[in-house]
C-alpha positions in Angstrom: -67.5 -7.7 -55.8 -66.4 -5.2 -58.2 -63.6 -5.9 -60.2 -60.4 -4.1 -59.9 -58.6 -2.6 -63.2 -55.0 -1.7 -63.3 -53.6 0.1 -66.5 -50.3 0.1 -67.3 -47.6 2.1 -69.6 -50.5 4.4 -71.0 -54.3 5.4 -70.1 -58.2 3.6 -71.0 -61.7 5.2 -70.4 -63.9 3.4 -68.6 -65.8 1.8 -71.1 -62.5 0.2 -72.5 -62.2 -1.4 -69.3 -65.3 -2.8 -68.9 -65.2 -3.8 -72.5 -62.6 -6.5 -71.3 -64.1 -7.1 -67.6 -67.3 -8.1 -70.2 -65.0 -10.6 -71.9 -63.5 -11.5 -69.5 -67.0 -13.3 -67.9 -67.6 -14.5 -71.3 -64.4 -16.3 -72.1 -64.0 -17.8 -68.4 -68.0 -17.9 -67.4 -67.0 -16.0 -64.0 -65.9 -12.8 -62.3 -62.7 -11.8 -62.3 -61.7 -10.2 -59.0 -59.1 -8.0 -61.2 -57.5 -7.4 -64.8 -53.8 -6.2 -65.3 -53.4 -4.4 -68.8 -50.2 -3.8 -70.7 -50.7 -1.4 -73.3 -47.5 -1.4 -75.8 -48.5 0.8 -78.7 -51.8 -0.8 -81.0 -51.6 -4.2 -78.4 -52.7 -4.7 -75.2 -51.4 -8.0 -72.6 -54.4 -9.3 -70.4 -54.0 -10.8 -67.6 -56.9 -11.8 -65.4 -57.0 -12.8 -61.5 -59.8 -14.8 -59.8 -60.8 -16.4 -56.7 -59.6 -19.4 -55.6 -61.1 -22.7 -56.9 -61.6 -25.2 -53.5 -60.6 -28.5 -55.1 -61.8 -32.1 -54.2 -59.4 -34.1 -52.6 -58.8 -37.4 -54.3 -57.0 -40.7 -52.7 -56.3 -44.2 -54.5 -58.8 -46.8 -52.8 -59.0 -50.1 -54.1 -57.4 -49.4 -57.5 -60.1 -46.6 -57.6 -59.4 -42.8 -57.8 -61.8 -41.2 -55.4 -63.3 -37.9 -53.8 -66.0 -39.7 -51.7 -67.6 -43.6 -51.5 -70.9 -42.2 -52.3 -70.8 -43.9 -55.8 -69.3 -47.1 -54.6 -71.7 -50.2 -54.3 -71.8 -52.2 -51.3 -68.9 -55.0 -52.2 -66.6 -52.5 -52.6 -67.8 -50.2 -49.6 -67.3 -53.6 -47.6 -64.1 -54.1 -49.4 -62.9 -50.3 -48.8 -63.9 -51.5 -44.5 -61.6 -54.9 -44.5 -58.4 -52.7 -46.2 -55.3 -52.4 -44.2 -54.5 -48.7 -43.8 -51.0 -48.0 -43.7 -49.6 -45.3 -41.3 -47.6 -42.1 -42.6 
């Protein structure tokens, strides 16, 4: 997915802009989908949009913060069975 740069308050070859899509990959270690730039004289504001991170989901069980009860060993799989679950 190419990465879409928009300049503002002034003009930047090319090569300036991938100059910062480049450091942009290094600094974050991904793609950014695209880069606003502020130009205001000698300085330049960055700012950087990506995809959307999919997060974990993460619930309280047993005193335990959790994604999944993959790691959990079989007393407290058999103690996460016998809970009461509370309705909303």
């Amino acid at each position: 997915m190419a990465c879409e740069v928009r300049v503002h308050n002034g003009e930047m070859s090319r090569e300036e802009m991938d100059a910062y899509i480049s450091r942009a990959r290094e600094k974050f270690g991904k793609e950014p989908t695209g880069i606003d730039i502020k130009i205001d004289g000698e300085y330049v504001e960055l700012t950087y949009d990506f995809d959307p991170e999919p997060f974990q989901r993460i619930r309280r069980i047993t005193g335990y913060l959790v994604g999944t009860l993959d790691r959990f060993n079989d007393a407290k799989r058999s103690e996460e069975k016998d809970r009461v679950k509370h309705g909303a």
